[in-house]
N, C-alpha and C positions, 0 to 999 in steps of 0.2 A: 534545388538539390538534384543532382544526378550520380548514378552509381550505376557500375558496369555488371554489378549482379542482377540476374531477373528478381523480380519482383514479388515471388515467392521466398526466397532467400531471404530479402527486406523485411519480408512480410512475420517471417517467421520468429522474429526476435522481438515481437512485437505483444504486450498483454491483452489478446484479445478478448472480447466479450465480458470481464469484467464487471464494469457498470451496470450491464444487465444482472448478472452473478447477484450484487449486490443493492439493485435498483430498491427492496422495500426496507431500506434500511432507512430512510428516512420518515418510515413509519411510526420508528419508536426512537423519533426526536433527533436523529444524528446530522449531520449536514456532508455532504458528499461534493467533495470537488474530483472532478472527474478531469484527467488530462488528455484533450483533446489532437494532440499532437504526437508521432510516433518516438520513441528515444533513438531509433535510428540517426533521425535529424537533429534534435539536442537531449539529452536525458537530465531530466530536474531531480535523478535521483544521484546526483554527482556534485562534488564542487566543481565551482566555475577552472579553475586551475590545474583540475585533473585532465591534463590534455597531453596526450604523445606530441613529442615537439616534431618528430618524421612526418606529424599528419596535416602542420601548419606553417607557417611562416614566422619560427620561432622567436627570430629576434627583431620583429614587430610588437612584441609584448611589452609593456613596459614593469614587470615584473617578474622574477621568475616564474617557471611553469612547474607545478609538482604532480607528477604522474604518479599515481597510483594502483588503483585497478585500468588505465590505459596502457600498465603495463602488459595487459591481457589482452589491450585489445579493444577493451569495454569501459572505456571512461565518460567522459563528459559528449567528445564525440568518436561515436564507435570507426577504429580504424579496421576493424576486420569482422568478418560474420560469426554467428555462433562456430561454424564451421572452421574457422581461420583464415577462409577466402578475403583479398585487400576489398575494401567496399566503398572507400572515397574515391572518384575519377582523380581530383588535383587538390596541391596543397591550398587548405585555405586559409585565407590574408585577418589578421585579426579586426577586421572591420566587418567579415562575414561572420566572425564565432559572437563578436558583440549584436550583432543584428539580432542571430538567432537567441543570444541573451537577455536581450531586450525585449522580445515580441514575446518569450514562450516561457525560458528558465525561472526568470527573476519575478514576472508578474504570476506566476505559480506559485513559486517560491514565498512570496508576498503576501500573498490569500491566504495559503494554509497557516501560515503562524499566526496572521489576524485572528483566522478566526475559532487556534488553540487558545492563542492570549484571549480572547471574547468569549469561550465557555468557560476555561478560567477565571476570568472574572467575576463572570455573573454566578456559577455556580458552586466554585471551590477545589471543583476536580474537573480534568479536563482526559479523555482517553482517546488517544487515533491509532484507528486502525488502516494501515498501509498496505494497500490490497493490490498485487500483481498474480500473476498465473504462471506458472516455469514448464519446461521440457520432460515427458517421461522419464529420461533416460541424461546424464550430464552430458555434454558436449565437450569436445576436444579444449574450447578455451574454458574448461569450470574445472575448478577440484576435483569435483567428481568425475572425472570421464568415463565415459562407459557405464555407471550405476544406474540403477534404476532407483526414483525417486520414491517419497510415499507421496500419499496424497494430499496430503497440508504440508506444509514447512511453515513454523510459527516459529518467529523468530524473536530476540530482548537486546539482541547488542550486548548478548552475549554479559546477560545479567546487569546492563548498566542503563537499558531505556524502560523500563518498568518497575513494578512492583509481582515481585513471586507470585503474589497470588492471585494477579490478573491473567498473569503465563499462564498458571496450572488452572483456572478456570475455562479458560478459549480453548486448551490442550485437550483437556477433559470433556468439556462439550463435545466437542468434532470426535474424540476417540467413542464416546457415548454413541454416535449416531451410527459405526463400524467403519471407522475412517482411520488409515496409518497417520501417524504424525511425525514425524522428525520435528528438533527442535535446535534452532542454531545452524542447519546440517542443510540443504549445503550452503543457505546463505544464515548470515548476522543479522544483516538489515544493514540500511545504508543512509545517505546525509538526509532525507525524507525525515526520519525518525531520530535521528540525532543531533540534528539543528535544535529540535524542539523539546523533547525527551527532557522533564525534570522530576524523576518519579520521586525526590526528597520534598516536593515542591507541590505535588497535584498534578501532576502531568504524565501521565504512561505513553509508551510506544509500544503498538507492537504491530509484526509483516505478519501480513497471512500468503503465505505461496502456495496458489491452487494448481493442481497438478491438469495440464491440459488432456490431459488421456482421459479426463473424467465427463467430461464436456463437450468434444469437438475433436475433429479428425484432424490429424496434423499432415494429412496431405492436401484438402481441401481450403480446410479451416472452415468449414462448415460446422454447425451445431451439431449435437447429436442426441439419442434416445439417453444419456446421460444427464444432460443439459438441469433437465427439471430436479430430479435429484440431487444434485449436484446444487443447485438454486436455493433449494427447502433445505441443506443442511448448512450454508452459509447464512441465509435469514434467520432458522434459528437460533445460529451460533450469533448474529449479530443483537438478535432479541434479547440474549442471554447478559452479552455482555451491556447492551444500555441498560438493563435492568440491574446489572452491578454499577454504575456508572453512578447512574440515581443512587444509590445505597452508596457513594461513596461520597457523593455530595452534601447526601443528609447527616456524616458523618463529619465532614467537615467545617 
């Protein structure tokens, strides 16, 4: 992978710290697949087919291609920076987007619905929460440009990957703890939570979008005196919700 942008640009579209965010969440039983690979390079929060045909060797596909949010720029593979800056060096050949399909999209993809369908199973209710981190302020390619975000963005698909009253619980925690929330605003949630999502079924989805201002310098990307606070209201909110989770099981 090469790109004609520094490496801060790259950098910046990137959910850092995360993981750590939410590292003791496997304290109270959850399971944590962590993507170790940047979405710069492939994003497994896309379909496979959500590709600018400008960014590839289109009629190498043997299917149609349907662009979506690549119409922004930001689809399966990003053709431009948060900024709008081009970010691919050259088109690539559909034996490069299957590689990166193969190695990174697909066996992601693979895991996390194993292993919704496997607490499903065993338990009756099955709840993932979809944890990324967004930009204080929207960027030229988001809805919002120019806005300033809050500090969650909790999001359902826009009423159709959960249950109400797991939304207004996670909503209500974070607001509990002095935290703004948007909800829906400025993202839905995306194929992560809607491939799986069958809240008629035992299965909730919901995004949690942590606001990077709260945690770490967006010039560095260093951590900050934010960081731990920042940690302790995401763990308890994590607490909160396996402890509905369990209560949803028993009920089922």
């Amino acid at each position: 992978f090469r790109s004609p942008l520094p490496f801060s640009d790259l950098h910046d579209n990137v959910s850092m710290y995360v993981e750590q965010l939410f590292a003791r969440s496997t304290e109270f039983g959850a399971t944590m697949l962590y993507a170790c690979f940047p979405n710069t390079y492939i994003d497994p929060n896309r379909d496979e087919l959500d590709i600018d045909p400008e960014l590839v060797e289109a009629d190498q596909w043997p299917e149609p291609l349907n662009p979506t949010v690549s119409k922004r720029g930001l689809g399966l593979l990003k053709s431009v920076s948060r900024y709008g800056d081009p970010l691919q060096e050259r088109k690539l050949t559909y034996e490069d987007v299957e590689r990166r399909l193969n190695r990174y999209h697909r066996p992601y993809n693979e895991e996390l619905t194993r292993v919704i369908r496997d607490k499903r199973h065993r338990f009756g209710y099955a709840l993932q929460l979809s944890c990324h981190c967004m930009s204080a302020v929207g960027a030229p390619t988001h809805p919002d440009k120019g806005q300033d975000r809050a500090d969650f963005c909790i999001a359902d698909g826009e009423g159709t990957t959960s249950s109400a009253e797991a939304l207004e619980l996670l909503v209500e925690t974070l607001r509990d703890r002095g935290h703004s929330v948007s909800i829906n605003t400025p993202y839905t949630g995306g194929p992560l939570m809607t491939r799986n999502a069958d809240p008629e079924n035992g299965v909730d989805s919901l995004m949690i979008e942590t606001n990077k201002r709260l945690f770490m310098s967006i010039k560095s990307f260093e951590r900050t005196e934010g960081f731990e606070s920042t940690q302790a209201s995401l763990t308890h909110a994590t607490q909160v919700m396996a402890d509905y989770a369990a209560s949803r099981a028993e009920r089922s």
